[in-house]
C-alpha positions in Angstrom: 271.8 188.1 -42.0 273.8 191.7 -42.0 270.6 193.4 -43.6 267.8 191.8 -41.2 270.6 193.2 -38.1 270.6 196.7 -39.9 267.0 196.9 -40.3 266.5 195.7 -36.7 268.3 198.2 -35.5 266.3 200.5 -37.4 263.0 199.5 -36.4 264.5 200.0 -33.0 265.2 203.6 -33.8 261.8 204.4 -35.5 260.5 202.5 -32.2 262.0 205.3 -30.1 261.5 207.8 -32.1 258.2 207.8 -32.3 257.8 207.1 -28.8 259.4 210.6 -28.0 256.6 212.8 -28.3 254.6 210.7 -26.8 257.0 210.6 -23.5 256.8 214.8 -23.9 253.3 214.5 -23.8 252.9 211.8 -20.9 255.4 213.8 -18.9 252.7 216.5 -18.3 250.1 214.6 -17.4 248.4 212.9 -14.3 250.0 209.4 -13.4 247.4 207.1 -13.8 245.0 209.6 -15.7 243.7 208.6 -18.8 245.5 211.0 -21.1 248.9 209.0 -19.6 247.6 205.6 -20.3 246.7 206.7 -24.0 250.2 208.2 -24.4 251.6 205.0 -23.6 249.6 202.7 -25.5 249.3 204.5 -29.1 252.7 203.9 -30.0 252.4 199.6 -29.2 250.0 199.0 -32.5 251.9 200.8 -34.7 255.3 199.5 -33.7 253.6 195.9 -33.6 252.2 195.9 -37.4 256.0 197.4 -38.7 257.6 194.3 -36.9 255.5 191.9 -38.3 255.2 193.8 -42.0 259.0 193.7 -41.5 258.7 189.7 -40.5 260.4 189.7 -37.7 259.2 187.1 -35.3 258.3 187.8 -31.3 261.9 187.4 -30.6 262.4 191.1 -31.7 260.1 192.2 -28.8 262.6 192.8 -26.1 264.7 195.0 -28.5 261.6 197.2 -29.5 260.2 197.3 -25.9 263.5 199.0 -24.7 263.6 201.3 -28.1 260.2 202.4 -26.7 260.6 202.8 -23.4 264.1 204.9 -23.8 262.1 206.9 -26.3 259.1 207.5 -23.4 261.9 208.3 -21.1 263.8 210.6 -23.2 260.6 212.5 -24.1 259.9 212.8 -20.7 263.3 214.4 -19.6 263.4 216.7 -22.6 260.1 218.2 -21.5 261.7 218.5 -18.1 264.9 219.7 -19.3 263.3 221.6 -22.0 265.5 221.3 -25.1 263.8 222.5 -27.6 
């Protein structure tokens, strides 16, 4: 039980992680454009197929959809921000 908690939080963490540049990128873009809808939806397959190669059920979905969002969101305010 301890391990599939540790490795859910860490699927959380890759989840945002890679959503980062993604957020940098989507931060520059038109709202609506093309180039934003892309920058959102790349991440979703690849977090999808580590969830279920992982097994975790569709009960781990809420988790992962905030890990992705706060990692859109972060990406976005470090482009603003610019912390490089």
């Amino acid at each position: 039980m301890e391990k599939m908690l540790l490795t859910l939080v860490a699927l959380t963490l890759i989840a945002l992680i890679l959503n980062l540049p993604f957020g940098y990128i989507r931060s520059t873009t038109k709202k609506f454009s093309l180039k934003w809808f892309i920058c959102i939806h790349i991440p979703i397959p690849i977090v999808i197929l580590m969830r279920i190669w992982l097994g975790f059920s569709y009960q781990a979905i809420p988790l992962l959809f905030i890990g992705s969002m706060l990692g859109q969101l972060l990406g976005g305010y470090f482009n603003k921000v610019k912390l490089s």
